[in-house]
Structure formats: C-alpha cells, structure tokens
DRENDOFI-571149 format. One record per residue (C-alpha): residue number from 1; residue in one letter; x, y, z. Coordinates in steps of 0.5 Angstrom, whole numbers. Layout:
# residues N
NODE|k|r|x|y|z
NODE|NUM|A|X|Y|Z $
...
***
This chain:
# residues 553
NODE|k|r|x|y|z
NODE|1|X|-132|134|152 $
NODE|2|X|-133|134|145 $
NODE|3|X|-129|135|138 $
NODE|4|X|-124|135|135 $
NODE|5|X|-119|137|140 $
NODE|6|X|-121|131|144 $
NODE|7|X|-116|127|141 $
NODE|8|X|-113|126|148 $
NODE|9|X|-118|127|153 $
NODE|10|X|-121|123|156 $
NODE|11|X|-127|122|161 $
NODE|12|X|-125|116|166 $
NODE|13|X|-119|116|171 $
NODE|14|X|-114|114|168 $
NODE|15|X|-112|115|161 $
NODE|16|X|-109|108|157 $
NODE|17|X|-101|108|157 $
NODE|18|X|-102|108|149 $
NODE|19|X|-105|115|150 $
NODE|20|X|-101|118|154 $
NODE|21|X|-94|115|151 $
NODE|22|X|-98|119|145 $
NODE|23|X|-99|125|149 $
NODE|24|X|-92|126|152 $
NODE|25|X|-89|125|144 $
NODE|26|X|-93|130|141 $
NODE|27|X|-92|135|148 $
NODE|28|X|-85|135|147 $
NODE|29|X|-85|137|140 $
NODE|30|X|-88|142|141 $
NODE|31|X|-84|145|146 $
NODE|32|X|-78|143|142 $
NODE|33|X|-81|147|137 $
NODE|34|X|-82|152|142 $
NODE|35|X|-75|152|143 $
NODE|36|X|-72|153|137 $
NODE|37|X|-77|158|135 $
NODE|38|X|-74|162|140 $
NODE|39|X|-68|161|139 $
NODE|40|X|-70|163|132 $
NODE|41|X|-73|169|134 $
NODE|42|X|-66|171|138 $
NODE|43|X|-62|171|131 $
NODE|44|X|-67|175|128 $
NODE|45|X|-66|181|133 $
NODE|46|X|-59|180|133 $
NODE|47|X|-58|180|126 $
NODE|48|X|-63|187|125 $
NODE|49|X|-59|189|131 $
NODE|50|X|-53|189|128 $
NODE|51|X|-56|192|121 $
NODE|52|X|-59|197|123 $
NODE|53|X|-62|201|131 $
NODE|54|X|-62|197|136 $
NODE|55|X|-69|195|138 $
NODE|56|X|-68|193|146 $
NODE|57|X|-75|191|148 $
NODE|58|X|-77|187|142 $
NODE|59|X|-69|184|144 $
NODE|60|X|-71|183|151 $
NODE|61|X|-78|180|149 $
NODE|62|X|-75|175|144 $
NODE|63|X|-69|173|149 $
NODE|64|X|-74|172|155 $
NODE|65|X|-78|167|151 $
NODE|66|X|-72|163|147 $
NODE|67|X|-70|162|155 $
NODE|68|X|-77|160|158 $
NODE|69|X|-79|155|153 $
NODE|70|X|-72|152|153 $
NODE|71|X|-72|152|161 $
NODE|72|X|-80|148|160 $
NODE|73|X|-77|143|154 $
NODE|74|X|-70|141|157 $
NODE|75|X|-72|141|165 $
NODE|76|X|-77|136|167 $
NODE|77|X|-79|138|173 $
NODE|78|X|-83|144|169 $
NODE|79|X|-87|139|165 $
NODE|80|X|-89|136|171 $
NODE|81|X|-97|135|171 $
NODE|82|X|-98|136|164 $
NODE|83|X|-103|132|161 $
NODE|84|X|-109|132|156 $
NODE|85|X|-114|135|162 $
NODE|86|X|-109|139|165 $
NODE|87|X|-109|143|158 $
NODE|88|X|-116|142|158 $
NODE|89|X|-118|148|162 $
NODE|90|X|-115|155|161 $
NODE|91|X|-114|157|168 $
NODE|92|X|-110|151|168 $
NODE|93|X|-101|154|170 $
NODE|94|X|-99|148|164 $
NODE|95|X|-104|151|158 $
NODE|96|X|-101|158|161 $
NODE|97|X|-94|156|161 $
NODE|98|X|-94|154|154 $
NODE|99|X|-99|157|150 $
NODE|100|X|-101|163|154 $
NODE|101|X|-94|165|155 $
NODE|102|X|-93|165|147 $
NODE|103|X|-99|169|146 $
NODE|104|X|-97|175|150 $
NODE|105|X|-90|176|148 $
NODE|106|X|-92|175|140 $
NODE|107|X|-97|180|141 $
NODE|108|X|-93|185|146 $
NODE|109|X|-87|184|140 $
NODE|110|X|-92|185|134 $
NODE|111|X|-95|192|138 $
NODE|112|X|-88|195|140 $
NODE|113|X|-84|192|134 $
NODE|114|X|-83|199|129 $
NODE|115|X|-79|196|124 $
NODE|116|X|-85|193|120 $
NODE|117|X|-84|186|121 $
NODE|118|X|-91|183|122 $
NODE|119|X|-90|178|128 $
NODE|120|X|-97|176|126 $
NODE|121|X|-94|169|123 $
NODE|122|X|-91|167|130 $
NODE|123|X|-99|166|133 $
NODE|124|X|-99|159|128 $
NODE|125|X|-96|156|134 $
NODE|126|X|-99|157|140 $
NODE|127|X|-105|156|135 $
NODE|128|X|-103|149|131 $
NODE|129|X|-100|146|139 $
NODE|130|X|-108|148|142 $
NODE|131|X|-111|144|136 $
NODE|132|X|-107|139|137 $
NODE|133|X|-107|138|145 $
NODE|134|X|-114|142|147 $
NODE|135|X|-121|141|146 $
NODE|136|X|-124|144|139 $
NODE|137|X|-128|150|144 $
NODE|138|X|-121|152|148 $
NODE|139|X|-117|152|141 $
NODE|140|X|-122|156|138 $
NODE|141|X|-121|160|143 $
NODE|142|X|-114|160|143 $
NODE|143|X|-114|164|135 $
NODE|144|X|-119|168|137 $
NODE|145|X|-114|170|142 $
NODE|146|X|-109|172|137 $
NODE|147|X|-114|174|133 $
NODE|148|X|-115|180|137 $
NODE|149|X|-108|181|140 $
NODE|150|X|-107|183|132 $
NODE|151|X|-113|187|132 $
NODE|152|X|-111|191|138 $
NODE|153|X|-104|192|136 $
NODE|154|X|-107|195|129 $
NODE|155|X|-112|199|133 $
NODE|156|X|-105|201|138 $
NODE|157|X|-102|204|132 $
NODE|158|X|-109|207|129 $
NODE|159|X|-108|211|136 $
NODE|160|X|-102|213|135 $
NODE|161|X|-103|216|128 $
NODE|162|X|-100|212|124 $
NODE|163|X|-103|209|118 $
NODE|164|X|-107|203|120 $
NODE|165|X|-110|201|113 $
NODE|166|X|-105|196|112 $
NODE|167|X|-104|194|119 $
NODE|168|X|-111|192|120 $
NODE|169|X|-112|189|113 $
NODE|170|X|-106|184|115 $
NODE|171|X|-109|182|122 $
NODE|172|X|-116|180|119 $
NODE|173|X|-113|176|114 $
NODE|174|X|-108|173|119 $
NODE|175|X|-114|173|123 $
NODE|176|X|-118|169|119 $
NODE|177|X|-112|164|117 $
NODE|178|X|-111|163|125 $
NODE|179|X|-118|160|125 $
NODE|180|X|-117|156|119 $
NODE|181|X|-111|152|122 $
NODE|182|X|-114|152|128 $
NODE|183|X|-120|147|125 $
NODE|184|X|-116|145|120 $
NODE|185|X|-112|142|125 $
NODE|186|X|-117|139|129 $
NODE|187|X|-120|136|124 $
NODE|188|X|-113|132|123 $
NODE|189|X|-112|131|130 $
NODE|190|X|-119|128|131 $
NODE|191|X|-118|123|124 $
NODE|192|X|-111|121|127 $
NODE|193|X|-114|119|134 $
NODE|194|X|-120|115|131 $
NODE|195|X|-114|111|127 $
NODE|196|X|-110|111|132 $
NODE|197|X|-116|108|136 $
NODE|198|X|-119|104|131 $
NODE|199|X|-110|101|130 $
NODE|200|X|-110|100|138 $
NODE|201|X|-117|97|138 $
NODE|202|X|-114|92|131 $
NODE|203|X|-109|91|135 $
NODE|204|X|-111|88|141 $
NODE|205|X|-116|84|137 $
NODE|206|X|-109|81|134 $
NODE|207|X|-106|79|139 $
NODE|208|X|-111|76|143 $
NODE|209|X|-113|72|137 $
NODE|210|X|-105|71|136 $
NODE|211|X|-106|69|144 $
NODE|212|X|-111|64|142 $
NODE|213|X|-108|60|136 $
NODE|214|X|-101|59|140 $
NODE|215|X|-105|56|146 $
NODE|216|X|-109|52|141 $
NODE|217|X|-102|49|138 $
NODE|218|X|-99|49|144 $
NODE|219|X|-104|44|147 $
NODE|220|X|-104|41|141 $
NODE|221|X|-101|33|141 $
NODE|222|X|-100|33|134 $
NODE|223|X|-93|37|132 $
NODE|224|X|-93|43|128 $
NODE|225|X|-87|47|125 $
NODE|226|X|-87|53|120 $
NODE|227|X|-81|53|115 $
NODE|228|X|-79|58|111 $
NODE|229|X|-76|56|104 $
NODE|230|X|-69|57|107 $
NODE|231|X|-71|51|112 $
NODE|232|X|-71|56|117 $
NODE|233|X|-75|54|122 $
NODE|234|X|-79|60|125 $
NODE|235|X|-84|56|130 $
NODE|236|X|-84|50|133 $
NODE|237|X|-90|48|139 $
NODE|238|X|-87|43|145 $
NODE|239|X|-91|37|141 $
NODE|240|X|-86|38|135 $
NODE|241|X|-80|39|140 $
NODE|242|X|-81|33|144 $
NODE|243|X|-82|29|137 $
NODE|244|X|-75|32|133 $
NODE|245|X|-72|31|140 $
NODE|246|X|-71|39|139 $
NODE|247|X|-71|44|145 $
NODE|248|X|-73|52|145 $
NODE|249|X|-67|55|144 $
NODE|250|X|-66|51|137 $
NODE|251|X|-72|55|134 $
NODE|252|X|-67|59|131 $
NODE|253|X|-63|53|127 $
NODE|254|X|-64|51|120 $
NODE|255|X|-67|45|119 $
NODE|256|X|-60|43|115 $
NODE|257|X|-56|44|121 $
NODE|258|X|-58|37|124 $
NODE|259|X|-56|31|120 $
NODE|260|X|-62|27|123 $
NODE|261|X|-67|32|121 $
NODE|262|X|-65|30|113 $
NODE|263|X|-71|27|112 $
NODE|264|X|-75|32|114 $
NODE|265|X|-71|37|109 $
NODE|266|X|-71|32|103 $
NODE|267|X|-79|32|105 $
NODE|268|X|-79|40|104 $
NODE|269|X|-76|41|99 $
NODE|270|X|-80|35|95 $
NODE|271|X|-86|39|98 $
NODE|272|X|-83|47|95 $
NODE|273|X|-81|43|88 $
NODE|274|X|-88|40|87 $
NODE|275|X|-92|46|89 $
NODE|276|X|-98|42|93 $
NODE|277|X|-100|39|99 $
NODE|278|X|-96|32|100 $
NODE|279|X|-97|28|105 $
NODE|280|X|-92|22|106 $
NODE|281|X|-87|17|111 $
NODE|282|X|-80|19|114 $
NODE|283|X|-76|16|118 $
NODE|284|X|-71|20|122 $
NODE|285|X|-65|16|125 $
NODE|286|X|-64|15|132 $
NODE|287|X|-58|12|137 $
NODE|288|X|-58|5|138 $
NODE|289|X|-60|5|129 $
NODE|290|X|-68|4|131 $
NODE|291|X|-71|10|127 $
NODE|292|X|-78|13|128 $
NODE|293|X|-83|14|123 $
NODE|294|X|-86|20|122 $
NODE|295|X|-93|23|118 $
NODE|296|X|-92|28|115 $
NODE|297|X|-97|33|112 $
NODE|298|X|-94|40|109 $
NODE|299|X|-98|46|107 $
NODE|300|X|-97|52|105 $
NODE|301|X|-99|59|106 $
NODE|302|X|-101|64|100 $
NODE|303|X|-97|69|98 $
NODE|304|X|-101|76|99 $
NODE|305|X|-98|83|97 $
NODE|306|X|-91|80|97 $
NODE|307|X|-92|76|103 $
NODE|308|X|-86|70|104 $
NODE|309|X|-90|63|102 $
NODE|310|X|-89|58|109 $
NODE|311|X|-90|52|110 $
NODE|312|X|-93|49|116 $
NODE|313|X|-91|42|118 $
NODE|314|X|-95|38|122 $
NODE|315|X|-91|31|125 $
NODE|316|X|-94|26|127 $
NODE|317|X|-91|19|131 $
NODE|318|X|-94|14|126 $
NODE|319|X|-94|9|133 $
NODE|320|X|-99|14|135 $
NODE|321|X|-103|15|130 $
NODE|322|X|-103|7|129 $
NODE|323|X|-105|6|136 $
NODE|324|X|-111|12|136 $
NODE|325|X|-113|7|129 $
NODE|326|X|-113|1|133 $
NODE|327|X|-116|4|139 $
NODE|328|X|-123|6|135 $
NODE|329|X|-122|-1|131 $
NODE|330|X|-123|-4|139 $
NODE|331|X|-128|1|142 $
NODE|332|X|-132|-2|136 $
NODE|333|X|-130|-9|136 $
NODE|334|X|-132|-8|144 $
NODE|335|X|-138|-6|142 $
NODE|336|X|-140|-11|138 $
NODE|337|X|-138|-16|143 $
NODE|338|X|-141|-14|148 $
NODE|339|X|-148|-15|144 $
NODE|340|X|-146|-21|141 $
NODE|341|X|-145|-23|149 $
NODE|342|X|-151|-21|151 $
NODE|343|X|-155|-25|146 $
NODE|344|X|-152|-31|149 $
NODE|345|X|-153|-31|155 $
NODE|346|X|-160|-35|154 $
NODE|347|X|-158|-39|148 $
NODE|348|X|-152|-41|153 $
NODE|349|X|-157|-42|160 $
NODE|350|X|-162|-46|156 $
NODE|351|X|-155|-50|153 $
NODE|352|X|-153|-51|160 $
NODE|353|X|-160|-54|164 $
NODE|354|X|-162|-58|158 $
NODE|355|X|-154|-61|159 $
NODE|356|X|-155|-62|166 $
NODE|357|X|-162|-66|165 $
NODE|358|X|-159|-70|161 $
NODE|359|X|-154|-72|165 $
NODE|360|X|-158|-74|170 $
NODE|361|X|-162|-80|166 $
NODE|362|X|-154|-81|162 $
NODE|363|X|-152|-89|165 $
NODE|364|X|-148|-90|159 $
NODE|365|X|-140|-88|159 $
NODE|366|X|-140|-84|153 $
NODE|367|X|-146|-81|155 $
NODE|368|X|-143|-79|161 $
NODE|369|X|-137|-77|158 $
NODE|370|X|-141|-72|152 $
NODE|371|X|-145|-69|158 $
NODE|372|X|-138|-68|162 $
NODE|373|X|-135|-65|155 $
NODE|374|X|-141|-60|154 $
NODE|375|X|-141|-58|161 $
NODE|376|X|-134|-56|161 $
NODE|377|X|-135|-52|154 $
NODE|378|X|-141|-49|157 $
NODE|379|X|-138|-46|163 $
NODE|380|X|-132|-44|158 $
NODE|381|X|-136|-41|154 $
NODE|382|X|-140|-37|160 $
NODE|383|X|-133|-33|162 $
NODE|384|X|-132|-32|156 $
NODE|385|X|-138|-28|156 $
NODE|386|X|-137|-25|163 $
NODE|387|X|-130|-22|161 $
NODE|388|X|-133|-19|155 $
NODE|389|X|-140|-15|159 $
NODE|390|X|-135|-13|164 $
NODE|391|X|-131|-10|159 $
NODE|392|X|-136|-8|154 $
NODE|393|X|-136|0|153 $
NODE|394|X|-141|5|157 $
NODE|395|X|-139|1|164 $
NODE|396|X|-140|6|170 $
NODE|397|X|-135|4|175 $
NODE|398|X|-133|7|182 $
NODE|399|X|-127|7|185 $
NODE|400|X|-127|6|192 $
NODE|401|X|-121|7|197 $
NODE|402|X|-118|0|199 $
NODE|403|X|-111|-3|203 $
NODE|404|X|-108|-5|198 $
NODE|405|X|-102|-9|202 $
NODE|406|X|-109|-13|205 $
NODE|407|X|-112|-15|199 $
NODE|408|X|-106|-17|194 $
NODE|409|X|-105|-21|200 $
NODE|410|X|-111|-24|201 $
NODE|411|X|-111|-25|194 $
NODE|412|X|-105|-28|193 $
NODE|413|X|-107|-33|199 $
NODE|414|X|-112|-36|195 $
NODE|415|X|-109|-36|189 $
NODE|416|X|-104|-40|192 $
NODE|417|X|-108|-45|195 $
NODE|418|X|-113|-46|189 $
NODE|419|X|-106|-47|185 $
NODE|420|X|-103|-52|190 $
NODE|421|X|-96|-48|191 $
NODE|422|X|-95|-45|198 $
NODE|423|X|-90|-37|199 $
NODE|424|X|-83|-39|200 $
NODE|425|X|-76|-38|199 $
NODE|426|X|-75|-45|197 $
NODE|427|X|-82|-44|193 $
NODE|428|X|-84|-42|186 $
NODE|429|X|-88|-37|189 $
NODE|430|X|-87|-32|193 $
NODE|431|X|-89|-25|195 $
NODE|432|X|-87|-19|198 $
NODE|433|X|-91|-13|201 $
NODE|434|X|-87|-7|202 $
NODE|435|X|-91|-3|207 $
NODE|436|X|-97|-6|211 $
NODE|437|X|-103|-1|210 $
NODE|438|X|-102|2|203 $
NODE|439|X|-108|6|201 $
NODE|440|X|-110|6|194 $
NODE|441|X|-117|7|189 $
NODE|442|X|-120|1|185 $
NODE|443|X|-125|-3|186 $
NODE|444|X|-123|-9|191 $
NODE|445|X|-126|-15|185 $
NODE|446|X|-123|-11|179 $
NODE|447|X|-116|-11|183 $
NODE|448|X|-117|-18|185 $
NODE|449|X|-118|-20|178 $
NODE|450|X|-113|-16|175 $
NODE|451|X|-108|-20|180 $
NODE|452|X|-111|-26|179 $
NODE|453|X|-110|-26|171 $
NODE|454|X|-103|-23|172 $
NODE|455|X|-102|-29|177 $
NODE|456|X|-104|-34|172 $
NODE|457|X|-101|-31|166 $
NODE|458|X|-95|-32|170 $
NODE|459|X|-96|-40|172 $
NODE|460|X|-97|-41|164 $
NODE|461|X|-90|-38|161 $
NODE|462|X|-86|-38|168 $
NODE|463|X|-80|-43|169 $
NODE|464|X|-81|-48|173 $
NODE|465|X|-74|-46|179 $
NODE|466|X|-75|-43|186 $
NODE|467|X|-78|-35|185 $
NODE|468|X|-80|-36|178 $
NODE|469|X|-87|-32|179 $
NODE|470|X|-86|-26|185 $
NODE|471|X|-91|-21|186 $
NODE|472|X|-88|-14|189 $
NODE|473|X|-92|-8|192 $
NODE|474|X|-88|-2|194 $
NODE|475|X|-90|5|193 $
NODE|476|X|-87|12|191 $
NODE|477|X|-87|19|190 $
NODE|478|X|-93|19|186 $
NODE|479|X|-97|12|186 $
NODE|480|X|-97|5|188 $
NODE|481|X|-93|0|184 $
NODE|482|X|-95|-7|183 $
NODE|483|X|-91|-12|180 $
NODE|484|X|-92|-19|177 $
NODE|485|X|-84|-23|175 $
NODE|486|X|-84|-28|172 $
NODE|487|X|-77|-31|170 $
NODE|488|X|-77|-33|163 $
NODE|489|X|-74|-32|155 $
NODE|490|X|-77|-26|153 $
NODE|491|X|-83|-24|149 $
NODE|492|X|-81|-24|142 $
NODE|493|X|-82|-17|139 $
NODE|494|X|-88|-19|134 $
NODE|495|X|-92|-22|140 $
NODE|496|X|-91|-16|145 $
NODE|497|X|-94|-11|140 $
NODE|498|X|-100|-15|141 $
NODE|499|X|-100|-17|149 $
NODE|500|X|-106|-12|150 $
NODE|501|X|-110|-13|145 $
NODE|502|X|-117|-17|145 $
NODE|503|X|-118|-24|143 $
NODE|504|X|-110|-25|141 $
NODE|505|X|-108|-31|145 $
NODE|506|X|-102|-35|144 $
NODE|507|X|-106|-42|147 $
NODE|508|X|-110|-46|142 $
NODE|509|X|-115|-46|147 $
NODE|510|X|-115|-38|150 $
NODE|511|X|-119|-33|149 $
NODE|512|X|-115|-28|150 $
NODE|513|X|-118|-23|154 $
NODE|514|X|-114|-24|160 $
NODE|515|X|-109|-18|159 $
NODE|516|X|-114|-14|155 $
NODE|517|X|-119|-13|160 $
NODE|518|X|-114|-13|166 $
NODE|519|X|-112|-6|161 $
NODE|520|X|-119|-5|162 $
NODE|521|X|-120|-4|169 $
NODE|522|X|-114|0|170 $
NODE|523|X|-116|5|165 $
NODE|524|X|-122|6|168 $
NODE|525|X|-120|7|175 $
NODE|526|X|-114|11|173 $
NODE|527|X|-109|7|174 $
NODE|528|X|-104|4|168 $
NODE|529|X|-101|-3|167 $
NODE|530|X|-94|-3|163 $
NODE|531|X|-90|-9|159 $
NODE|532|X|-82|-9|161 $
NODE|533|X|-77|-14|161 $
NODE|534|X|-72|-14|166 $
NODE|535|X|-65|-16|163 $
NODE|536|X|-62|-16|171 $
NODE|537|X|-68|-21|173 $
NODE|538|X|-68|-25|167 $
NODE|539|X|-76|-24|167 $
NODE|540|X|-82|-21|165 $
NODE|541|X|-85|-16|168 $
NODE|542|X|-92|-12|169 $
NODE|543|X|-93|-6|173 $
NODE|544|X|-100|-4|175 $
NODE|545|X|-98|4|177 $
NODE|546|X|-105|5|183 $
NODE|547|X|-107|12|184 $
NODE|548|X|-106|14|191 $
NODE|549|X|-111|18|195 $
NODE|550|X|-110|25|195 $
NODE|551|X|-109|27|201 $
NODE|552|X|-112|32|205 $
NODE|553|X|-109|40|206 $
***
C-alpha cells in the first residue's frame, strides 16, 4: 500500500522493533487524546445541564464515549492485536474501536444536539489519528465519512423544517477543512517516516562503523587512550591497559589519580599548552625502581559546532619499538648475508682443492704447516656459511612429528662422546628425560642443531664441578620444555641484550651465529627459546618451548 499513510505499513511479515515501538507510542497518545476528550465533552454537557434544560441523550452519548475511550486507553487487553496492518483495513474490529466509534457518536451528538453547538470541530480527531495511523486511501476515507455525517445532520434539520442555510454552509467548510488535514497531515507523517528511516538507517551505519573501528583498536598492539583536557580518560584498548598496568574498571579515573601515570599528565598538559602534535619519551616508575619508557604521540580531535577537543594518545613500549627496528635491520642483514654466502661458496671450494693439491706435493715443514693452517680456515669458513644459508630468509621448512625424549637422547649420546665426557652423577654432564615418548613437531636435524649449540655454548661458559651443564625435558599443560643448565656467573645485562643477535660473539674467533640460528629454527617451527638465570641453581638457562600435536577430537 502506498501514500503517505504508509508511515507504519509494512509489507514483509515482521515490522522492525523501531517501527513498532514508534507505532505503540503514537497509538497511545492517541487514545490519550481520546480519553480526555471524552472527558472533556462530559464537563461541557454537564456544565450546559446545570445553565440551561438538560440534554439527556447528547449527556448519554458524551458519557458513553468518555467511558470506551478510557476502557480502550487504560486496559491493555482491548488494545491487543492493534497494529499498523490491523488499522489497515476498514473492517478491521481495531480502526472501529478507535476511529469508527468516534465518527458515529460525534455525528449522532452534531444530529441530536439543539442547542446550536456545532459538534463538527470533534471529527478533526478521528480524522488527524487516521492520517497518522492509516494508509492515504483509508484516511481519506475516514474525512469523507465525517464529510458526510455533517452533511447529513444539515439535511436531517432541512427535513425537519428548520432553516439549514447556515447548517449546510458550516458543513461544507468543515468538510473541506477535514479533507485538508487528512493530506496535510499525512504529508507530515510520511516526511516524518522518511527521516525517521533515513536516522534509523544512519544509525545502523553508526554503530556498525563504531563496531568496526573498536575492533580495529581493540586488535591493535599499539595502545591507544582518548583524554579529555580535565585528564579524563574516556577510553582505553586492552593494548594500553596492559601498558599503564590499568584494568576495565579504571577507564572512569583520572589520569591524575595515579602517581605513576604523572609522566603521562605532564606530556598532556605540554601537548594542550603547545597546541600541536608532540611526540616524546616518558618514563613511568614501577616496583623494584626499574621504570618503562614509553613512546608517546598525542593527537588532537578538531573541535566542530562546539564539540570538546580530545586528545588521542598512542603508547608504545620503547623495548618493543627497539625490537621491531632491529628485527628489520636483521631480516635485511639476513638477506644480504645470505647472498654474500652464496657467492662464496665457489671461491671457497676452489680455495679448498687448490689447498688440498698443494698439500699433497708440500714435504717441507712449513709447508706442511700452512697448508693444515688454510685447511682448517677453509673448513671455518664453510660452516660459517652454511649457518647463514640455513637461516637465510625465505626458507620453507616443514615440521614433522618427532619423539623428542629419543632424540635428545640419541643427541646428547653422541654429543658426548664427540666431547669425551660420559652422564652421571659424579659427571659434568648429565641428563634427565621426564617422560619416554614425548611427541613434539620440528624438524629431526634442526632439533639436533638446535640442542647441540645449546650443548657447546654450555661447554664453553660452564663451571668445571659435577652437574655443571644438565639437559631436562619434561612437559606441561601446553607444550614440551627443553632446558639446557649451565652453572655459572650470570650474563652481564649488556651482553644478555645482544644473545640472540647475529654475528654478536663473546670469543675472538666465534661467528656468533650459533644463538641466533638456533632462535631461528625454532621461530620457523613454532616453537620459542628464552634466557633465564636461575637465582635457586645458580646457573644459566634456555628454555626451548616445543609445540605439541594437537590432539585429535
């Protein structure tokens, strides 16, 4: 159905919640309205009673539609059913109930009244509710129902041989006026639908957009908080949360409230004073007197049609950004490394066979010993480069489902014997498997590399006493722990920084690769190796964490 009364008509099923809240409102008023107009109408019979003869029917009619549109507002049951479609349709019990009813008693009131009183002024009621409520055809309707009930009552009087002139002239303008607040007020009804349509659709859009941008800063790993200028904070993603040590419940405090957030209000009110974007380092305090620097950078909203300025702070943990830089400045020295080893790889091998075919006619002692020398720097030199093309970025690798608790074994077995030290209690060495058959996922000759590294790294810096270098694998709740102990003094804070970095050595004659590609085998098969110092052991520890397989439902 189409119009302008089409405001709450819907064609589908089932109207929207909007529409339907919308109609149950206005629908009320209406009846509302209703009521106290019958209300009204019982005071004005009562009061014309009282000043001149009593008009009982005209009292009857008013006090009969006083008590049904008071019984139809004030008791739910009645109303049950009504809708936008039920009112839809004139044989519907609903448009009857509320708009019918009050075209029948103000036309039978506007024919039996003799007093002069023109009824004619009541119909603009059941005539605005339809042009509301109804379709454009219905409402029409509905005024040229009263239209004609005023007519009638002026013919009525005609028959009656009283003079009509008057009578009649009232209810054709009447009449007219009906028709015109019937379309006038369904051209406002249809503009108010439209907007209302168009706010619900903006609406939506809102709050989807609104959905999407919280779920953008909520993923994100950089902390953001919005500021107002009192130091308010109005929102805070978990990424800042877990920065400033804050939890959900604290978004309603100020800034000010925390001592150790006092960097961050002097960067704030720095930020308001200038008037510009700043971008700086703060230091906020924490337990034990070691305090976390922060990046900051503070923008600031632009002020529209008054709005309140606010600014947005997006905190950054200056080790991360640190880490994130030297990660790219590896990923390109890995590249570049990774090229250079190619290129000498047949230098290299050409080095190595013109040494051996020297060596082979060499009878003098020196030459025998520069020839043993080159060897040995050749065969350096090829392991350096085969550490860094096994590492070189781009690598495909495939993890494999391996039994960890043999491996480490067999691995630790031959490690030992190459080294010329036997397992024991009363050894060096010594090694304990938790569980037999422990199934992780890597890669059998990167697992052996990455143990064997551990292995020598802790030959080197062990002390020399019983149970100085312990291998340990054991499992959890969420992986496979392999730990390799070596008792001695701890690493010194600025070298600890570096461990895991390439080509950073402690020896004079170490490539320092040896950590860093083992990082880098366990980085590709998802696992991870930490640094920890074991203050109850009084030894150095790193932890490769090995993925489990995941089990099958």
């Amino acid at each position: 159905m189409t119009g302008p009364g089409r405001w709450f008509v819907e064609s589908p099923p089932a109207e929207p919640v909007e529409s339907s809240a919308t109609f149950e409102r206005l629908y009320r008023a209406f009846l509302a309205a209703r009521a106290a107009l019958g209300l009204a109408l019982v005071v004005a019979q009562m009061v014309a009673a009282s000043l001149s003869s009593p008009m009982h029917s005209t009292l009857v009619l008013s006090i009969s539609y006083a008590g049904a549109a008071l019984a139809l507002w004030l008791w739910p049951p009645l109303r049950r059913g009504a809708s936008a479609r039920s009112l839809a349709r004139i044989s519907s019990p609903h448009w009857w109930t509320a708009m019918g009813v009050d075209l029948v008693l103000f036309g039978a009131l506007h024919a039996l009244d003799a007093s002069g009183v023109n009824y004619g002024a009541l119909f603009v009621m059941p005539v605005l509710m339809a042009a509301v409520l109804c379709p454009r055809r219905l409402a029409l309707a509905t005024a040229a129902i009263a239209a004609l009930a005023l007519l009638a009552a002026a013919a009525w009087s005609q028959l009656l041989g009283e003079l009509s002139s008057v009578k009649l002239t009232q209810a054709g303008l009447v009449g007219s006026g009906l028709f015109a607040v019937s379309l006038l007020a369904g051209e406002l009804s249809a503009r108010l639908a439209r907007e209302e349509k168009a706010a619900r659709g903006s609406l939506a859009l809102a709050r989807q957009q609104e959905l999407l941008n919280q779920l953008v800063i909520d993923e994100m790993q950089e902390g953001v908080l919005v500021v107002d200028r009192r130091g308010r904070v109005r929102a805070m993603n978990p990424a800042a949360q877990a920065l400033l040590g804050a939890l959900s419940a604290e978004l309603s405090w100020q800034l000010r409230g925390r001592r150790d957030w006092q960097p961050l209000v002097l960067a704030l009110e720095q930020a308001y004073a200038d008037g510009g974007i700043t971008e700086q380092d703060v230091t906020l305090p924490q337990a034990g007197g070691i305090g976390r620097t922060l990046r900051l950078r503070l923008r600031f909203t632009r002020q529209r049609d008054g709005s309140e300025e606010l600014c947005v702070m997006f905190v950054e943990d200056s080790r991360d950004l640190l880490a994130r830089i030297r990660q790219e400045k590896l990923a390109a020295m890995g590249r570049v490394s990774a090229g250079i080893a190619h290129e000498i790889r047949n230098p290299l091998a050409a080095i190595a066979q013109a040494n051996a075919l020297l060596a082979e006619d060499a009878t003098a002692p020196r030459a025998v010993q520069l020839t043993k020398m080159v060897a040995s720097n050749v065969q350096r030199l090829k392991r350096l480069v085969d550490d860094v093309t096994e590492v070189a970025p781009g690598m495909q690798v495939e993890s494999q489902l391996l039994d960890a608790s043999q491996l480490v074994h067999e691995t630790c077995v031959d490690w030992s014997v190459v080294n010329g030290v036997e397992a024991g209690a009363q050894s060096r060495f010594s090694l304990t498997v938790a569980v037999d058959g422990l199934k992780v996922l890597f890669d059998a000759e990167h697992l052996r590399r990455v143990l064997v590294n551990l292995l020598d790294n802790a030959w080197r810096h062990a002390d020399d006493g019983p149970g100085a270098i312990r291998v340990t694998l054991a499992e959890d709740a969420e992986a496979v722990e392999l730990v390799v102990r070596s008792a001695g003094p701890p690493v010194p804070p600025e070298i600890e920084r570096h461990l895991f970095e390439p080509f950073f050595s402690t020896r004079s004659r170490g490539s320092g690769l040896g950590l860093y590609i083992c990082r880098e085998l366990c980085e590709r098969h998802g696992a991870r190796i930490d640094y920890r110092r074991s203050v109850a052991a009084d030894a150095n520890e790193f932890c490769v964490r090995l993925r489990r397989p995941i089990a099958p439902p």
